[in-house]
N, C-alpha and C positions, 0 to 999 in steps of 0.2 A: 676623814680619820687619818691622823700621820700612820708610816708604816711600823714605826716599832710599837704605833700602838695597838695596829691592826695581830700585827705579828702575837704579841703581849697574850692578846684575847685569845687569835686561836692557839695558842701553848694550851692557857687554862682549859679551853673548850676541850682541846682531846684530850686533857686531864681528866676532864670531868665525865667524856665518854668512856675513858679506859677505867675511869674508877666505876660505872654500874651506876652513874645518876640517870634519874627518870626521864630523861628525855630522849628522841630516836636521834640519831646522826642527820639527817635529813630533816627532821625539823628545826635543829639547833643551824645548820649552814644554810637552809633557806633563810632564818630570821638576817644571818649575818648578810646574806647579799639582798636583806630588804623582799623578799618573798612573803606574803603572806599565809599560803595554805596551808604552812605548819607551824601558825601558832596563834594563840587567841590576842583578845585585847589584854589583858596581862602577860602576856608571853606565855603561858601555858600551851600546851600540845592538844589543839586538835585531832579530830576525825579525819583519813583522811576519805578523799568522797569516791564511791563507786557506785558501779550502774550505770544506766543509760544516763545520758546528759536530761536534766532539767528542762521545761518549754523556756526559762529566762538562761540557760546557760547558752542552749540552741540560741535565741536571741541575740544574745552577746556576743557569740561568738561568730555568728555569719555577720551579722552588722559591722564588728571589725575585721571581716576578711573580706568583704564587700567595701567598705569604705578605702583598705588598702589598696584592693587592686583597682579601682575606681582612681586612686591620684599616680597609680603607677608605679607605687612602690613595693615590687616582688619580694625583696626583705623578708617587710613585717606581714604580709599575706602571705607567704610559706610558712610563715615562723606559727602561723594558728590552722596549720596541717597536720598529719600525722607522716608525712613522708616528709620533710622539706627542702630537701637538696632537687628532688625531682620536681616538686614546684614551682621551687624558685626557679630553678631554668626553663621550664615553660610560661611562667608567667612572664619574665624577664623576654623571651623570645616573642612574644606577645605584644609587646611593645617597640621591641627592638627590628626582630623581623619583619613582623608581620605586619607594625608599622599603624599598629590601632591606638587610636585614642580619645581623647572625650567620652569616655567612658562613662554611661550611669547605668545603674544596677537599680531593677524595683525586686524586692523579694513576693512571692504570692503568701500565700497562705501554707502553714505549716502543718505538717501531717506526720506525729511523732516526731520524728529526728530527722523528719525528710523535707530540705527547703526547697520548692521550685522557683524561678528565677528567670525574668527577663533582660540580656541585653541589648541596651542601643548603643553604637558608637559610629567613631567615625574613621575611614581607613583611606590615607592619603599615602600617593607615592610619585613623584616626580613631577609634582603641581597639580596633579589628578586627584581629588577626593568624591568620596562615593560614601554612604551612609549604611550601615551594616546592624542586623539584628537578629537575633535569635532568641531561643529558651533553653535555658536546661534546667538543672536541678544538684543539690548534693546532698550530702547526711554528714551530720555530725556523731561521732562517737567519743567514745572515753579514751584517752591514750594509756596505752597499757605500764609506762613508766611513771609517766607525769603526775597520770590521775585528771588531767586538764580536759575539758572540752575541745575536742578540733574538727577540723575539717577533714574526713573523711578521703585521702587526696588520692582523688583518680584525673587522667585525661579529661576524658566526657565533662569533665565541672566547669573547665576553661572553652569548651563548645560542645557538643552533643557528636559530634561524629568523629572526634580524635578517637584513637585507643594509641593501645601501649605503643614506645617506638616512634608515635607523628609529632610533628610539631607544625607551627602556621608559619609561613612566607609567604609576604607581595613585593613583586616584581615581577618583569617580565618572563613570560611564559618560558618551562625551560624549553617547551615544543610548540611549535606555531598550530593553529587550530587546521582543521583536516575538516572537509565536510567529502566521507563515505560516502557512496554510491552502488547502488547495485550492480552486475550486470549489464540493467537497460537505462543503469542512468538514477534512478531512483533515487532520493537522500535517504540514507539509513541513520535515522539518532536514537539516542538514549528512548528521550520521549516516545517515539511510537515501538521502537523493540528493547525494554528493559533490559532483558537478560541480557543485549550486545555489548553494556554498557565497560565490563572488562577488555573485550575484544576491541572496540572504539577507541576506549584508552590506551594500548598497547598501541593499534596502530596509529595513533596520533605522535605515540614517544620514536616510532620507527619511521615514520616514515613524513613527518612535521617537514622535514627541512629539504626533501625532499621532491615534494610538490609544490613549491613554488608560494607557500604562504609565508607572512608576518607575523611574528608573535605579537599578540595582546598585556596589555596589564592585567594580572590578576592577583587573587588571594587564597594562598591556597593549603591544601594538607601534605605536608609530605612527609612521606614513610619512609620508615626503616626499611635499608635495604634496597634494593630494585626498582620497584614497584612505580606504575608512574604516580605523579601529583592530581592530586584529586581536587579543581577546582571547586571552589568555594562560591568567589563573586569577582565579576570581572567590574575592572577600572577603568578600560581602554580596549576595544574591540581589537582584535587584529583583523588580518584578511585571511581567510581561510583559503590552503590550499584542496585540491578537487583529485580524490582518490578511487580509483577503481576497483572495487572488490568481483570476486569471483560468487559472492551474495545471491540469491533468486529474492528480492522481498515476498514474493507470493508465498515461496518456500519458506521464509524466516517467521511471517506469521504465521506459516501453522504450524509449526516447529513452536514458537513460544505460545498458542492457542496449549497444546498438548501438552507440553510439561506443565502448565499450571493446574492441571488435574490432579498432579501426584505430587505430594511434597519429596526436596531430595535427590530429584531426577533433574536429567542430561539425557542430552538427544542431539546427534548431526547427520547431516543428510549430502554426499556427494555425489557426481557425474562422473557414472564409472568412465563412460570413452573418454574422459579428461582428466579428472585428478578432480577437479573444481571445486571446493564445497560450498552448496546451494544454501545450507543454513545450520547453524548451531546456537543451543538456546541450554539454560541451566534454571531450576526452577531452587534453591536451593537458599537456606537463611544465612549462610557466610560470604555470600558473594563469589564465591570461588568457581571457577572456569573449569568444573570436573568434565566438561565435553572435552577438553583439550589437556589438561593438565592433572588428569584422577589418573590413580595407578590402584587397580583392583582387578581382585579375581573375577576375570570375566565367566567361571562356570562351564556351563556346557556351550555358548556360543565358539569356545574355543576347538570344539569339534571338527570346526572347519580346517583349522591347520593338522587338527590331529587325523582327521580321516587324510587328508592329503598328501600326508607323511607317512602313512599305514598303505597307500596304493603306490605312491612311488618309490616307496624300498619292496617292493613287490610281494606286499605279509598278505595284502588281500583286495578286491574291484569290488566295486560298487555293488556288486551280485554275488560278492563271493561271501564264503562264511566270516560271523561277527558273530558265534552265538553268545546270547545274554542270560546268564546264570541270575536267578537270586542274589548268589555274593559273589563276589571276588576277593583275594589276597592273596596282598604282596608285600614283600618284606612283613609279616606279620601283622600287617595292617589292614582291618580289614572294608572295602568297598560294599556299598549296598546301592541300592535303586530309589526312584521315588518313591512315595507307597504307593500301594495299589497298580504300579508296572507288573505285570505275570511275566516271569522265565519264558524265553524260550531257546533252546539251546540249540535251534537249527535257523536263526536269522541269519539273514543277509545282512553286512555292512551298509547298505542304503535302511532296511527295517531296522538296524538299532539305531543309525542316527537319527530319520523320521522320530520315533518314539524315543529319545533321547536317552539310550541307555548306557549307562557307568560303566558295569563290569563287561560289556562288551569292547570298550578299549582298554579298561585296565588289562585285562586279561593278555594283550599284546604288551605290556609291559616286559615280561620275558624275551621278547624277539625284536624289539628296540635299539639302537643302542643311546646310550646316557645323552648324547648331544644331537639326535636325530630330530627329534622335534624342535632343536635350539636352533639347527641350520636351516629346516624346513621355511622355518618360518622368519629369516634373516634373509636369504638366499631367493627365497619365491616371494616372499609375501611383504619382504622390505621390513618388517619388524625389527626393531632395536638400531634401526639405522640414524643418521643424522637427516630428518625431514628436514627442508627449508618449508616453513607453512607460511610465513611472512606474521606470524605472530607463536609466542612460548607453547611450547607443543610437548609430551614426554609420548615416546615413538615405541612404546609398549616395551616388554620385558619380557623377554623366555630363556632362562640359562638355564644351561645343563645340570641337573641336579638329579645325584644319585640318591642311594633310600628311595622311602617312601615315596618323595614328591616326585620319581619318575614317570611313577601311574600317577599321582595328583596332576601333574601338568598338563596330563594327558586328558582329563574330565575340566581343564581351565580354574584348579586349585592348586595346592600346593605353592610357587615361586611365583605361578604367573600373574603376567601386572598387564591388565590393559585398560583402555578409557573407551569412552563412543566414537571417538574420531578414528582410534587404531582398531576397529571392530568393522566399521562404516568401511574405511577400506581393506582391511580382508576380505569381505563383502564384494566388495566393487570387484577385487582381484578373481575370485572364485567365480566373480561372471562374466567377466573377459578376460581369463586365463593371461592376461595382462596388469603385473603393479605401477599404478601410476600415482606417483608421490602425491597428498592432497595438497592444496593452496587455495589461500584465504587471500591472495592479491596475486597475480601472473608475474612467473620469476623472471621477466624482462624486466620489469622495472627498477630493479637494484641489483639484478643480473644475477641473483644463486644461483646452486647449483642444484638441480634436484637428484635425491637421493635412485639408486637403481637397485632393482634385484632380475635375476632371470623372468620369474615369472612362469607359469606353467603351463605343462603341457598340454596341447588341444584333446586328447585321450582327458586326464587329469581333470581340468575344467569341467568337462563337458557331465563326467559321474558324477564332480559335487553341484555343477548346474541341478541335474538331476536329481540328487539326494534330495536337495534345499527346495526344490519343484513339490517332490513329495511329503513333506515336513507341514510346507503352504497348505496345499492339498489336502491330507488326509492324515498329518499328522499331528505334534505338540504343537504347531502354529495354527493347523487350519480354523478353529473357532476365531482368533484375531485374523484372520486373514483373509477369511469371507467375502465374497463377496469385491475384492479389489480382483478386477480383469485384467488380461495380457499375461505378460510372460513373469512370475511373479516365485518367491521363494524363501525362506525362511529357516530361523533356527532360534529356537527358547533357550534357556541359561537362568539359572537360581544359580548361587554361590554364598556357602553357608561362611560366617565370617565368628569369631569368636567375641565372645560377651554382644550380641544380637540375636532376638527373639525371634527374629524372621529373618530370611536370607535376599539378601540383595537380588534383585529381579533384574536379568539381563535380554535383550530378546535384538537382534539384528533381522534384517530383510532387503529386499528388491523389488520393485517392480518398474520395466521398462529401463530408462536411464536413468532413474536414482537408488542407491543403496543410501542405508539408512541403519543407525545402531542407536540404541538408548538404553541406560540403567537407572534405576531407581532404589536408594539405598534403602534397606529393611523394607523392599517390596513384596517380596515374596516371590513366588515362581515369577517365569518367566512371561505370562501369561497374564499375571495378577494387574501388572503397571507398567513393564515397561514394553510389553507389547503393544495395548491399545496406541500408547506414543506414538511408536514406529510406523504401525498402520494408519494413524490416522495422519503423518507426516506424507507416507507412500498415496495420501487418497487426495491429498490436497498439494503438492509438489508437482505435480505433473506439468 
């Protein structure tokens, strides 16, 4: 069509829309760009179509986004998306980066709007090809302007384990392979201890180049942000370099034996006369490393610093008065106990900790001052410092916080943030009156520096040795803690959290040279889940 003729028509056409003729705007400019869906064999104005897509729209429309991405043209297979700019560049990278090709697509059988889907191709990179396969799946929905059939566009449609943020790349490894070792030498992989499989990755990204390894060809995920690349399939082996971890595997299987009881939960286990830690395991469905990297109200495990803190501004000894009222309150807020705790208003500071009572420290909230337990626990116990662990670590949180959360900090709510690894050693500190910064590889090898705090005094130690003796013994911990010999000790911890039905279960311990912390999110008491953990870490660590 010449342009004044084109021009000509649309004159008339918005004539004839500004005059009130029967047809919608949208279907008179689809007819003109040769659209179909707004108008019949006569030109007359259809329906236009809503609802879920049809079994032959389904049909149609994966078969042309599968036969696109199939010749590698990201285009017109984004173009039968509902997102397509985000399509197109991961499909586009899919080809480009990632360096896949020969692609054939079999669709399975369809299930409403849901297509599952097998690929095979081929992924070549520097005269190296290797054959690659997988399955996934997508859905097609209605597009909300179009009205069209598309593709549903997520990550996952282009391979099963992208999400938001990843895209594929092969090439050479950005990190040469690392084959871990315990200890005594041991290989630690994915395959025999799952939950390490963060911990592996990280130290592969720190410490690859290193130890004296080759990077390999691979294909791989890589994510937004930080995080390392999450192999795929490898092209070309590299030679793996040989890493020493400070690991026990004896220790790492029961550490991951344990948390697989409880969904949710983290558990780590270190060597208080060293720092070392002997194992850390996450039982959890996001893959996230909350042993090392959770920040949560650890509850009443946080006792520890707080009785601490309460003997060394000299408010009160392990034998002196703690009494535990019913309630407490402070700034108008008011504290209670578990249920079924009975008052008693003439305890000692060792009988409210054993029995894990609340308003036995709130009550010391008046004779505090706002930053006392912020120093306590930076100062003595290395909190909030810069850890070198030899992997991402967050080094807990206690700031001074006035109001309410002065007594919340003090029962381990309110601001405070800690994980199982910054519990684990609190733990360790409170039983050799000595902090020794944890490590997940010995700071000779890349020569950090480890974090220091004082550490506390032989008086100090020796009460919360004692408390946490009595706790094991005859108190909140002794039913989990039965039973485990030697010199052993403990402290429970629930922490109530908002919009959760049950409170996260915190429960730390000792026996011999291991200390030992684990939570379990919406567990309940301390007792409930993330005790048995702990114990059964302390029963098989040894």
């Amino acid at each position: 069509m010449r342009n004044g003729v084109k021009g000509a028509v649309i004159g008339t056409v918005c004539a004839v829309v500004l005059g009130g003729a029967g047809y919608g705007t949208y279907n008179i400019l689809s007819a003109l760009n040769g659209g179909g869906s707004g108008s019949g064999p006569g030109g007359g104005a259809v329906s236009v179509k809503s609802g879920p897509p049809s079994t032959t729209e389904v049909k149609e429309t994966t078969g042309t986004f599968f036969t696109a991405w199939e010749k590698g043209d990201a285009s017109t297979a984004a173009s039968y998306t509902n997102y397509p700019e985000a399509a197109r560049a991961l499909l586009t990278a899919y080809g480009d980066d990632a360096h896949i090709t020969h692609v054939h697509i079999t669709p399975g059988t369809a299930a409403g709007t849901t297509v599952p889907f097998t690929v095979r191709a081929t992924v070549s990179y520097d005269g190296t090809s290797k054959p690659l396969s997988y399955a996934s799946s997508l859905s097609v929905v209605r597009g909300q302007t179009s009205h069209r059939a598309l593709v549903d566009w997520q990550p996952s449609v282009i391979h099963p384990r992208l999400e938001k943020g990843d895209t594929l790349v092969t090439g050479k490894a950005a990190d040469p392979p690392v084959v871990a070792v315990d200890r005594d030498g041991t290989v630690l992989s994915k395959e025999k201890y799952p939950s390490l499989g963060p911990v592996l990755d990280d130290l592969r990204a720190r410490y690859g180049d290193t130890t004296g390894g080759r990077p390999g060809v691979e294909l791989a995920i890589r994510h937004e942000g930080s995080a390392a690349d999450t192999p795929l399939l490898t092209l070309a082996k590299g030679r793996p370099g040989r890493l020493r971890t400070t690991l026990s595997a004896s220790a790492q299987a029961a550490a991951e034996a344990a948390v697989q009881k409880y969904a949710e939960s983290s558990v780590v286990a270190v060597k208080p006369s060293t720092g070392e830690v002997l194992a850390v395991a996450n039982h959890r469905t996001d893959g996230f490393n909350a042993a090392f990297l959770g920040t949560l109200a650890p509850g009443s495990t946080m006792k520890i610093i707080s009785a601490a803190t309460l003997i060394d501004a000299g408010l009160t000894t392990a034998s002196g008065p703690a009494p535990c009222p019913a309630t407490a309150v402070w700034q108008s807020q008011t504290f209670q106990n578990l249920k079924d705790l009975a008052p008693n208003e003439h305890a000692t500071l060792s009988e409210s900790f054993a029995r894990s009572c609340n308003t036995a420290f709130v009550k010391f909230a008046d004779s505090v001052r706002v930053d006392s337990l912020t120093k306590e626990a930076e100062e003595r116990f290395g909190i909030g410092q810069d850890w070198k662990v030899g992997v991402p670590s967050f080094d807990g949180r206690v700031p001074a916080s006035g109001g309410p959360d002065t007594a919340a900090n003090l029962i381990g709510q309110g601001q405070v943030q800690m994980n199982p690894l910054n519990m684990a050693s609190v733990t360790a500190t409170a039983m050799t009156g000595t902090f020794r910064q944890p490590v997940i590889v010995p700071l000779s090898l890349d020569h950090r520096r480890a974090a220091h705090a004082r550490g506390l005094s032989q008086s100090t130690a020796g009460q919360l040795r004692a408390m946490m003796n009595r706790t094991a013994r005859s108190g909140t911990a002794a039913g989990v803690m039965a039973g485990l010999r030697g010199d052993i000790g403990a402290k429970t911890g629930s922490a109530e959290v908002d919009g959760q039905t049950k409170s996260n279960s915190w429960f730390t311990g000792y026996r011999g040279d291991v200390a030992a912390a684990a939570m379990t999110q919406d567990g309940g008491h301390g007792i409930d889940a993330a005790g048995p953990i702990v114990a059964s870490v302390l029963r098989n660590a040894g």
